[in-house]
C-alpha positions as CSV (number, residue, x, y, z in Angstrom):
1,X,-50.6,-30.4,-44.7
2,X,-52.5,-29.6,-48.0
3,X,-51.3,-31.8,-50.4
4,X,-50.7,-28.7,-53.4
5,X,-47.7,-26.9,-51.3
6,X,-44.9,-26.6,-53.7
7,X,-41.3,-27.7,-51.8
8,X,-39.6,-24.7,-51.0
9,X,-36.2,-24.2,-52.7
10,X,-34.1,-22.8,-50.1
11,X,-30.9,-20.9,-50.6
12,X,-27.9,-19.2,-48.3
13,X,-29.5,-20.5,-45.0
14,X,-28.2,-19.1,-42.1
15,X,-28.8,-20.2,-38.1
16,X,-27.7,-18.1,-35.3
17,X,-27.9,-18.5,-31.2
18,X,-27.3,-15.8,-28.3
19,X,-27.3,-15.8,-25.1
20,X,-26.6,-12.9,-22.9
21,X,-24.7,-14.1,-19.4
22,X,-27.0,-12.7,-16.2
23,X,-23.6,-10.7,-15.6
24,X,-20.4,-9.8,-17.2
25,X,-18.0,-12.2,-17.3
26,X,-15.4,-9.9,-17.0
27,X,-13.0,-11.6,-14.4
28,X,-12.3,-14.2,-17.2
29,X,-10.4,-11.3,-19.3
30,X,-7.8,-10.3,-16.8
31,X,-4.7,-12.3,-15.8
32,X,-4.6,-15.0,-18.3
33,X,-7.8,-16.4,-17.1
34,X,-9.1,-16.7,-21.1
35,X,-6.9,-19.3,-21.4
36,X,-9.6,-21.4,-19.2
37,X,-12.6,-20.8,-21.7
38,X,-10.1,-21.7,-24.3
39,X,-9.2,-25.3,-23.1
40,X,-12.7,-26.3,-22.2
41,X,-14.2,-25.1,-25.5
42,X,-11.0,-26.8,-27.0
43,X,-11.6,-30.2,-25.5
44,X,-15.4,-29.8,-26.2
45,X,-15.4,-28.8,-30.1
46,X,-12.0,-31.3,-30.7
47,X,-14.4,-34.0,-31.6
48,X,-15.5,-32.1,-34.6
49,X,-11.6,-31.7,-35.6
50,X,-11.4,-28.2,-35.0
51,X,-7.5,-27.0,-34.0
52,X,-5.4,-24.2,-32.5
53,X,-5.6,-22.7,-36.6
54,X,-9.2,-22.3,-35.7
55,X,-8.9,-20.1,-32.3
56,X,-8.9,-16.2,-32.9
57,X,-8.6,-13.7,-30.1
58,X,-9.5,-10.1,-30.7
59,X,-7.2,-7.8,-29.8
60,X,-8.1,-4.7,-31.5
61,X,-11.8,-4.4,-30.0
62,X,-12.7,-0.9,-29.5
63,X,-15.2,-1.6,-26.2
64,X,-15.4,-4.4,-24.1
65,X,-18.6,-5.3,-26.2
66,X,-16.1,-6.3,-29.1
67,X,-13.7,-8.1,-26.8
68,X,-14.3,-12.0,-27.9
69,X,-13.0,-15.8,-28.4
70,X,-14.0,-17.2,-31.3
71,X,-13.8,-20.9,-32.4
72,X,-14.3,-21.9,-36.0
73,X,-16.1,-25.6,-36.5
74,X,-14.7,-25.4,-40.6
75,X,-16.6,-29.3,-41.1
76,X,-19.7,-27.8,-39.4
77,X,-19.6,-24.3,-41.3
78,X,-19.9,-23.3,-37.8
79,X,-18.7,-21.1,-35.5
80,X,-19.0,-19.9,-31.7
81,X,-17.9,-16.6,-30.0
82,X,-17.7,-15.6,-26.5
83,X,-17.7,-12.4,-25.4
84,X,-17.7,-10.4,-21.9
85,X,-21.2,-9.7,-22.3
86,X,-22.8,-13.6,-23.8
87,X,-22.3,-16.2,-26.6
88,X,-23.2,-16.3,-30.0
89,X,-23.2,-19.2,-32.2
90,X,-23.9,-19.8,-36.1
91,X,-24.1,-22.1,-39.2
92,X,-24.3,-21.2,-42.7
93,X,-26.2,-23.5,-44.9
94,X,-27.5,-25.2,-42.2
95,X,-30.9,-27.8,-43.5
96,X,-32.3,-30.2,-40.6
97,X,-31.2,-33.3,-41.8
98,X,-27.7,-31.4,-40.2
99,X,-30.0,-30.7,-37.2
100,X,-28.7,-33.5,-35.2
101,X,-25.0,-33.2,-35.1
102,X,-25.0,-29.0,-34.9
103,X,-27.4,-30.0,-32.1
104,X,-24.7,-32.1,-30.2
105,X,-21.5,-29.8,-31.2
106,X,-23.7,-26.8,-29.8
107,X,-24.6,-28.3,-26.8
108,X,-20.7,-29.7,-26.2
109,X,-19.6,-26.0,-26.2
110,X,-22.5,-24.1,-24.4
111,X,-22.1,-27.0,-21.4
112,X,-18.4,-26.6,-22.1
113,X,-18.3,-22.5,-21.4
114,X,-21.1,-22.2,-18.6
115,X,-19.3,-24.9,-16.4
116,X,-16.0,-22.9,-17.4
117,X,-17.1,-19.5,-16.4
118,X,-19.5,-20.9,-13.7
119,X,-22.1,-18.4,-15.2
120,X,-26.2,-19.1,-15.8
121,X,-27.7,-17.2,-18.9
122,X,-29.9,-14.4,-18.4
123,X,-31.9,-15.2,-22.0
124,X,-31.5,-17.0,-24.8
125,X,-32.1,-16.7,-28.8
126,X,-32.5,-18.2,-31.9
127,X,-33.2,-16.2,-35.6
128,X,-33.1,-18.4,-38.8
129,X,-32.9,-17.0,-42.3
130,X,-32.9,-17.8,-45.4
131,X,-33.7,-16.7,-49.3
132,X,-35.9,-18.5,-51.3
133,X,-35.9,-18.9,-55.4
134,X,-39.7,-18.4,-56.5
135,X,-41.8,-20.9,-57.7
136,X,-42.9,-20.7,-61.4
137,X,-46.1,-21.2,-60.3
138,X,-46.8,-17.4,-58.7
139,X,-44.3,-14.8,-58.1
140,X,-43.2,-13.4,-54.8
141,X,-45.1,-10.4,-54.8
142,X,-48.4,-11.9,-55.6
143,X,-48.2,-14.1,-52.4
144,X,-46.7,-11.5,-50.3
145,X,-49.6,-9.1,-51.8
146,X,-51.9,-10.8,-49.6
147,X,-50.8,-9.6,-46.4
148,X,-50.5,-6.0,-47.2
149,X,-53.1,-3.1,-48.2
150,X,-51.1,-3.3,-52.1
151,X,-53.9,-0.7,-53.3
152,X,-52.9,2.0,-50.6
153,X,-48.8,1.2,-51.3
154,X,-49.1,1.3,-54.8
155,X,-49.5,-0.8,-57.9
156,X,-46.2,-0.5,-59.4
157,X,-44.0,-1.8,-56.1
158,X,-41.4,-3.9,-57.4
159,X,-42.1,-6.3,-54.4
160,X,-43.5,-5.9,-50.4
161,X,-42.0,-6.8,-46.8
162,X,-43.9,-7.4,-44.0
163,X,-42.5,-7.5,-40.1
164,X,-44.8,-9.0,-37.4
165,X,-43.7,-9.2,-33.9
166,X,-45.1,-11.4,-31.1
167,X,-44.6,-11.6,-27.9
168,X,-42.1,-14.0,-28.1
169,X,-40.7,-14.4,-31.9
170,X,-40.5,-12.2,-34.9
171,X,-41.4,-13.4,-38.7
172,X,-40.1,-10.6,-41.2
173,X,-40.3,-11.1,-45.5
174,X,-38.5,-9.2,-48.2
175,X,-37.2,-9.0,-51.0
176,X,-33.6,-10.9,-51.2
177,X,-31.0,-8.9,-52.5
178,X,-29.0,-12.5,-53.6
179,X,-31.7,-13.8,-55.8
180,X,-33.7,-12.3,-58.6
181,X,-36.9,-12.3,-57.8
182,X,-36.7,-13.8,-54.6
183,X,-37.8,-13.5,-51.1
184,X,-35.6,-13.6,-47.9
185,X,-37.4,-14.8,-44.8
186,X,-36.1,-13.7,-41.4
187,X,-37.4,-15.6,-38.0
188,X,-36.8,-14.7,-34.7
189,X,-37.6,-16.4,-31.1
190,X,-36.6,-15.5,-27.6
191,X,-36.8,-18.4,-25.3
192,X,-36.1,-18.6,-21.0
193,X,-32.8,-19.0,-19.7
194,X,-33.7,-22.7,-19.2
195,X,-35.0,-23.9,-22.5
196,X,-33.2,-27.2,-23.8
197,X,-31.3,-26.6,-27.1
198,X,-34.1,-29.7,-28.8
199,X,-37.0,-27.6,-27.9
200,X,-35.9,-24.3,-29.6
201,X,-34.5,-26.3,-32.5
202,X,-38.3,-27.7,-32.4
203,X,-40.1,-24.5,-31.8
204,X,-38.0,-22.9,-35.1
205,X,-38.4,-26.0,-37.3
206,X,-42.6,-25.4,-36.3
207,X,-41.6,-21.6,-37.2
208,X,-40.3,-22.0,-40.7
209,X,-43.1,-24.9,-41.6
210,X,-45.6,-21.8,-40.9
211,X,-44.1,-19.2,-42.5
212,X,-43.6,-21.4,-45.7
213,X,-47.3,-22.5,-45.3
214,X,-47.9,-19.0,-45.5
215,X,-46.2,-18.4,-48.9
216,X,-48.2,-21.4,-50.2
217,X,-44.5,-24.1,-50.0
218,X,-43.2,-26.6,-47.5
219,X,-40.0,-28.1,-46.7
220,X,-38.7,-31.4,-48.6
């Protein structure tokens, strides 16, 4: 890695997982049988204290999209909700040296709800965002200047974005509307039904290393 990266300063991190079932669990919202996804994600999040306070059931959905369980982690800033239609998961302010333990608390609950419902997933995915302050070095704009035609959009743009899809993942910059100056950097992958949660924490820690390579920083 070239020794004049500047450390990234990383604000209002955010980390989220789906997974869509390969069918609709709806069987498990009809006579009471919620009640079964609610004791095994119970017993499986308990080690990370989190209590009946922190089970919400939504009874005013307007679709059965909406319909959901969700179970607040409060000492994880985490947080999983299962639907009739997949699971989604997320942490706020999430850095790696957390990595391990959000690892093992999302692992508890996903082996926790597929041996409940007795359902495979159809796909999975991860996104991971974040702002960043800018360095005094060079302001956003300069750096993001370089992947865009700035002549042709105009000299006096306040900032750019720039959205580039792959196969597989998505890397999106813009300007962040929480700091002045800023940037927020968005980063999508899709993974197989049978990807281990390690290797898609590995593929997105190889993702962000990238795309702050890119912007001339590096993690600490």
């Amino acid at each position: 890695m070239p020794a004049d990266l500047i450390i990234a300063e990383i604000q209002q991190a955010f980390f989220e997982y789906r997974a869509n079932f390969k069918e609709p669990i709806t069987i498990f919202w009809s006579g009471g049988r919620q009640a079964e996804i609610i004791n095994a994600m119970y017993k499986a999040l308990s080690p990370w204290r989190m209590d009946l306070d922190n089970v919400a059931w939504q009874q005013s959905a307007k679709n059965l999209r909406e319909v959901q369980l969700s179970f607040a982690v409060p000492s994880q800033l985490a947080s999983v909700q299962v639907g009739i239609a997949g699971v989604t998961m997320t942490a706020f302010n999430p850095d790696w040296s957390r990595a391990p333990e959000l690892l093992r608390l999302f692992q508890a609950g996903l082996g926790a709800l597929k041996e409940s419902i007795g359902e495979e997933f159809q796909s999975q995915q991860a996104t991971l965002g974040f702002h960043l302050r800018p360095p005094a070095a060079r302001p956003f704009r300069e750096v993001v200047a370089q992947f865009v035609n700035a002549e042709a959009l105009g000299s006096d743009a306040a900032m750019f974005g720039v959205s580039v899809y792959y196969s597989d993942h998505t890397f999106i910059l813009d300007s962040s509307a929480a700091i002045q100056g800023g940037l927020f950097v968005k980063l999508v992958r899709n993974f197989t039904p049978e990807k281990p949660f390690e290797e898609m924490a590995k593929a997105l820690y190889a993702d962000e290393e990238a795309a702050l390579r890119r912007l001339g920083l590096k993690l600490q």
